[in-house]
N, C-alpha and C positions, 0 to 999 in steps of 0.2 A: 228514514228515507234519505238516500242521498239523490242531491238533484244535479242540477247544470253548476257549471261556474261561473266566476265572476269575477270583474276587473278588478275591483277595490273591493277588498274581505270587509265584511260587516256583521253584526250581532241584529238581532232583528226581535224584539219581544212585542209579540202581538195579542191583544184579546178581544174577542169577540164574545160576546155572552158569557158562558160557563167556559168556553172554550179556551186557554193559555198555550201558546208556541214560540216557542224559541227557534226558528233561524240561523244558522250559522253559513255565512258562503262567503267561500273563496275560492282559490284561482284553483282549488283541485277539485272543485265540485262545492257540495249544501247539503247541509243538515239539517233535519227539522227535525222537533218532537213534540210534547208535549212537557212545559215545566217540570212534573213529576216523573217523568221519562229523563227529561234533561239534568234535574237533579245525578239521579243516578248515576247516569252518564258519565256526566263533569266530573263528582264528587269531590270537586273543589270548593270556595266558599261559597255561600248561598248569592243566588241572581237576585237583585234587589225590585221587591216590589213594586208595581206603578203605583202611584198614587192616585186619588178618589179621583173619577173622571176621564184620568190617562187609557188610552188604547193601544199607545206605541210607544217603544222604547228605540228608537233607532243610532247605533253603532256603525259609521261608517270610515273606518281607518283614515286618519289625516284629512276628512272631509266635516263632518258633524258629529255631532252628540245630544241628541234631544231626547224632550217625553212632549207625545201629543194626544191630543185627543182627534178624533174624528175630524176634524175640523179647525182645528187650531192646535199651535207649539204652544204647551204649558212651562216649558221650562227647557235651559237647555243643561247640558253635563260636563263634567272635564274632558278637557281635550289634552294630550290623549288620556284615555280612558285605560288604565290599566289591567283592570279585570277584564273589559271586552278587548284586550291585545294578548293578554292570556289561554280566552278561548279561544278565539283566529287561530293562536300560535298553536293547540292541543285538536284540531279541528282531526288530522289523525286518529287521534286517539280516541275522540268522539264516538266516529264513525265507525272505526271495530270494535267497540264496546258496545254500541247499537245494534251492529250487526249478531254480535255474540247474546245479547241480550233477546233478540226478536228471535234467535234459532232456537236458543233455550226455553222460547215462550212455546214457540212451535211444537216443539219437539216435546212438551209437558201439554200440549193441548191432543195433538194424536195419541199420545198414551193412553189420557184421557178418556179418550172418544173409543180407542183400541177399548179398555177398559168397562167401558159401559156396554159395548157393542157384542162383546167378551161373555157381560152376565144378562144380556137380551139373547143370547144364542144367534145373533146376527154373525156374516162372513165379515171378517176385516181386512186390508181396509176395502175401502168402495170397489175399489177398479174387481175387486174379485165377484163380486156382485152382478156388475155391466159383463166383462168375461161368463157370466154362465146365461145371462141375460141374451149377450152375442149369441151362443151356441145357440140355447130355444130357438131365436127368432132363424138361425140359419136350420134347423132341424125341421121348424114348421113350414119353411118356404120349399125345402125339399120335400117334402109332403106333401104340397101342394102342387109341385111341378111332377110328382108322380102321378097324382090323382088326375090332373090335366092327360096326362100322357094313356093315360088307360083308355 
């Protein structure tokens, strides 16, 4: 997803439960995915693990570099921080590789569904469905506005 921008580019590693994202925002927009998303993505060296307790990794160009917990800095990082000036600086590249990644997902999920829909004797896609759907309900009302008329 790319989102708004932002004054000072930063790296953002967040978790919540099961839940892992990476952040990227800069002054051309934000990137988020999830770790294993953002693996791919980057396929540069691996993004370093939080440690037990850590929630947040936060990367903020020339400003900070911590790991916190909910509640408390558990520690802080190099400043700067090389790897997170790396990803800022490839935030492009990111971004249409996400982009390319999520049509590819799309475009293998309608096949998919085309596919099943295919050996169900279903119409594909939807919208052909709703179109004949259309028609009925305009054939019935016409029907109806005869039968008034009689």
């Amino acid at each position: 997803m790319i989102g708004p921008a932002v004054e000072i580019p930063e790296v953002h590693h967040h978790t919540e439960g099961d839940v892992s994202k990476i952040f990227v925002r800069t002054r051309r927009g934000t990137y988020v995915d999830t770790t294993a998303n953002f693996a791919d993505d980057w396929g540069g060296e691996a993004f370093p693990h939080l440690p037990e307790r850590a929630t947040d990794r936060v990367y903020r160009q020339g400003v900070v570099h911590c790991v916190q917990s909910a509640d408390n800095v558990i520690e802080g990082g190099p400043m700067p921080w090389p790897l997170g000036d790396r990803i800022i600086a490839a935030f492009d590249q990111l971004a249409k590789r996400q982009t390319s990644r999520q049509e590819a997902e799309a475009q293998a999920k309608q096949k998919t569904e085309a596919q099943l829909a295919a050996e169900m004797g279903i119409p594909w896609p939807p919208r052909d469905i709703l179109k004949e759907l259309d028609a009925l309900v305009k054939r019935v009302e016409a029907l109806e506005t005869a039968a008034q008329n009689k």
